[in-house]
N, C-alpha and C positions, 0 to 999 in steps of 0.2 A: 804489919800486914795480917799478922795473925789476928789483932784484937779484928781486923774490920772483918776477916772472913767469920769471926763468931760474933760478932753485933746482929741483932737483928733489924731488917729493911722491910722496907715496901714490895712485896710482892711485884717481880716482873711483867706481870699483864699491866698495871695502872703504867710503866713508861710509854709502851708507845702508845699510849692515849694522851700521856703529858708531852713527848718529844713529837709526834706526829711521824714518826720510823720507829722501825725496830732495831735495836743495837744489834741484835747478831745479826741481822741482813749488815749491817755493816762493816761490823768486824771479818766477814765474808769477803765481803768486797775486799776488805788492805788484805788478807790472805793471798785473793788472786791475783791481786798484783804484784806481791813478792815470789808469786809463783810464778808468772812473765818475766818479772828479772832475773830470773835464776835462768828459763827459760834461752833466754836473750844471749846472757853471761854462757851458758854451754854452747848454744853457738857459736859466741865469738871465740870460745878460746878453740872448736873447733876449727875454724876457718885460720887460726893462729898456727896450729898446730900440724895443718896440711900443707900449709904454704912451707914454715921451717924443717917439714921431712923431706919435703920437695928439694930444699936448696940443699938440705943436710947430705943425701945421694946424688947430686949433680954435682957436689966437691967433694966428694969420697970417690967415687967413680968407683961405687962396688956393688953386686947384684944383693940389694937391701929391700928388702918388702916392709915397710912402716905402717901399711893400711891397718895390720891386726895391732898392733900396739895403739897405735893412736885413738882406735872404738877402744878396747882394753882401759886407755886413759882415758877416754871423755866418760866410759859408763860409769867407772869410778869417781870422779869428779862430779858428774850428776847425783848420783846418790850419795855424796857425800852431803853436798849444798842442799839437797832437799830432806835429810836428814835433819841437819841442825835447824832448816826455817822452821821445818816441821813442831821441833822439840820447843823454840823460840817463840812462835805462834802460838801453841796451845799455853802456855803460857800467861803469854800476853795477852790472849780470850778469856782465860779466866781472870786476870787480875783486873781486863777491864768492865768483866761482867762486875766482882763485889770490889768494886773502889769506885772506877768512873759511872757506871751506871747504875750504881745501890743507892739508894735515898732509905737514912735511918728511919725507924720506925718512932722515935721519938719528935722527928723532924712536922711540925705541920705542913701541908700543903691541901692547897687547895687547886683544884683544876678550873680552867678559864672558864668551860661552860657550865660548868657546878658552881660557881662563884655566888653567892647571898640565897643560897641553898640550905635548908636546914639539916643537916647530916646526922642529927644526934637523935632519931629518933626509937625508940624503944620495939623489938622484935613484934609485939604485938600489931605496933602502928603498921609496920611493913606490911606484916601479912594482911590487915585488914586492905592497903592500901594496893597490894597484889589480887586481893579478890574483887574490888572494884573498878581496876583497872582489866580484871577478865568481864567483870559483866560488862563494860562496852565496848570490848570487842565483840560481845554476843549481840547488842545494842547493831555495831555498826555493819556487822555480817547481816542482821534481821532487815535493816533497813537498804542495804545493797539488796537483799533477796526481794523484797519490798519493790524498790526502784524497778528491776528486773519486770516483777508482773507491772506496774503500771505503765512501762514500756511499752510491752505486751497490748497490754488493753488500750492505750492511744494508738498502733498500729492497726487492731482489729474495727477502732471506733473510728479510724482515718476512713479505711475500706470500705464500713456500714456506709460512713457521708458518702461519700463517692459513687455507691449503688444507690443511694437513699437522692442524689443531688440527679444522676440520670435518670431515676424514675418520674421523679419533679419536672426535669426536662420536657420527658415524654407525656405528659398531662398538663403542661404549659396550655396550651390553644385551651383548655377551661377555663382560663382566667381571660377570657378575649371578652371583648365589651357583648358581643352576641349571645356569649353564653352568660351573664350577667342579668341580660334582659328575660333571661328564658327563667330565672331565678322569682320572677314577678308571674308568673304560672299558677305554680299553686295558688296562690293569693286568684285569681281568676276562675280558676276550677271550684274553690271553695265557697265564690261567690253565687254561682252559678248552678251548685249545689246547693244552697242553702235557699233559692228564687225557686230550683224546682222542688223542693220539700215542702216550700211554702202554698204551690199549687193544691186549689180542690181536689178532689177523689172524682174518677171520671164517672159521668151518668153508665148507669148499664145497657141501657139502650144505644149507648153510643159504641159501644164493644161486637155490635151488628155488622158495622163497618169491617170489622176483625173477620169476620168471618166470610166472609167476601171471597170466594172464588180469583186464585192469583190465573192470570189467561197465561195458556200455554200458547208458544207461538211457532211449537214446533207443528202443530195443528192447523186445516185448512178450518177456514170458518164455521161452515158447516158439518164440522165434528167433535166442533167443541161442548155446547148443548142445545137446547133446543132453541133458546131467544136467537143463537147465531145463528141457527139454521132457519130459524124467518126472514131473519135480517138478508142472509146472503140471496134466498128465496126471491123475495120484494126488490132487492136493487136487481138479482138479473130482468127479473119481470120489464121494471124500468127501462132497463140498458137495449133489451129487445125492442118493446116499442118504439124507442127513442130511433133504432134504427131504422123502424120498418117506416116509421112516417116521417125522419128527418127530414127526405131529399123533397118531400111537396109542400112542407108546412112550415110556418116560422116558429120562432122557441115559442111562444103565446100558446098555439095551436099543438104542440107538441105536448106540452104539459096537459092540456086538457085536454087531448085526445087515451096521455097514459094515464088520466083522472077517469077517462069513462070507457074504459079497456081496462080495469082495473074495477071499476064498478060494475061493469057487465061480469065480471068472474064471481065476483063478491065482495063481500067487505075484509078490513083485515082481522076483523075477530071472526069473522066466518073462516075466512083462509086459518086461523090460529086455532079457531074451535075444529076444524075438518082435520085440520095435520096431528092436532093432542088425540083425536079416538084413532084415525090411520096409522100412525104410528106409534112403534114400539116406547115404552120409557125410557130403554135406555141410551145414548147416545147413537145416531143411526152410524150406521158404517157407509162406507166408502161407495159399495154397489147399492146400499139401499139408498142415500142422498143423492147417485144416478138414476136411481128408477123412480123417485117421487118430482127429481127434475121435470123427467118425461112426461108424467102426470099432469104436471102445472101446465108443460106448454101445451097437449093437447086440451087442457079448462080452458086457455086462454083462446086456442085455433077456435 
């Protein structure tokens, strides 16, 4: 026993990787169960022990109190038995830690998942192969962080489509065959432009037309200028006659009576030449085109 407790063994961390348990979890265990049977064992000899003081003063027939002896003897008894497991057990933990659970260190072994493992590598190699074993940790930490934003930006780029797919929505009816057609426009404007560039340069005499008096028609006729104030002139002249002789004469007769009721006043370049010295230049007003009215009809009376 002595040679095995000073041999030297394998290191107790490598068993419960080889056993798949730890031995002192076990040795634990048979502990507590020799502690249940000691356990057990003071019971029964209590329950032994109360029944025979019982009968032992029911055939003496004498005033005997057993309860204080009886605790007296089981507490003795218990501490006896758990004294010796005690002494027995530690013991037997240790002999079973260096005999049953020591594996010499001279002993090869090789563990099941390390099996066609190369084990004999030189302190250098280790370390070298501890620091490349840290850079991809760093490796696989970058590329979790990595993962992390591309996440990120497929969420953010989901969101864009989504705004970007109901904006689309809402600018659909452009793509309708209507507005397709409206697409051939331009093409139409540029044609139409390039016909009117091709036109000559206008006459300047024709820019005459330009200047052309626009008629206001918030204006009675004869207040507009002078041509209107012959014009309106000459048709009431008309419209008079036409009255005064309608009811006796036919249309024939009518007309050539306001032909020589009109030539008895004058001609219309005399009425035109008399009205340009009579009147003012500048557009007559309102009570002068009544007062030159009056004029006309007493020429005509």
């Amino acid at each position: 026993m002595a040679i095995n407790m000073q041999a030297a063994t394998v290191p107790s961390v490598l068993l419960p990787e080889i056993l798949n348990f730890s031995p002192q979890l076990l040795l634990d265990d048979i502990i507590n169960h020799a502690n249940d049977a000691i356990t057990l064992a003071v019971n029964g000899m209590e329950e032994f022990l109360q029944r025979w003081a019982d009968e032992r003063a029911a055939a003496v027939e004498e005033d005997w109190d057993s309860t204080q002896e009886v605790e007296q003897g089981l507490v003795a008894f218990q501490t006896l038995l758990e004294s010796h497991a005690d002494i027995a057990f530690d013991f037997f933990e240790l002999w079973s830690l260096r005999n049953i659970f020591a594996i010499p260190a001279s002993l090869p072994i090789v563990v099941p998942h390390q099996k066609g493992n190369n084990l004999e590598y030189p302190p250098e190699r280790e370390t070298e192969l501890l620091a490349e074993l840290e850079d991809l940790r760093r490796k696989i930490d970058t590329q979790r962080r990595l993962n992390r934003l591309y996440q990120r930006a497929v969420r953010r780029s989901s969101s864009k489509l989504r705004r970007s797919q109901t904006y689309t929505n809402r600018i659909a009816f452009l793509q309708s065959p209507q507005c397709r057609e409206l697409a051939a426009i331009p093409d139409h404007l540029e044609m139409m432009f390039n016909s009117v560039s091709s036109l000559p340069t206008l006459d300047p005499s024709s820019t005459i037309l330009s200047k052309l008096p626009i008629p206001d028609h918030s204006k009675r006729p004869w207040e507009t200028n002078k041509t209107g104030y012959i014009d309106w002139a000459v048709k009431q002249l008309l419209t008079k006659a036409k009255q005064d002789d309608g009811a006796t004469i036919d249309s024939n007769s009518t007309v050539t009576g306001m032909v020589e009721a009109t030539s008895s006043v004058g001609t219309a370049r005399d009425l035109k030449h008399a009205l340009q010295v009579g009147m003012p230049s500048s557009i007559p007003s309102r009570a002068g085109g009544a007062r030159d009215r009056g004029d006309v009809a007493e020429a005509h009376e």
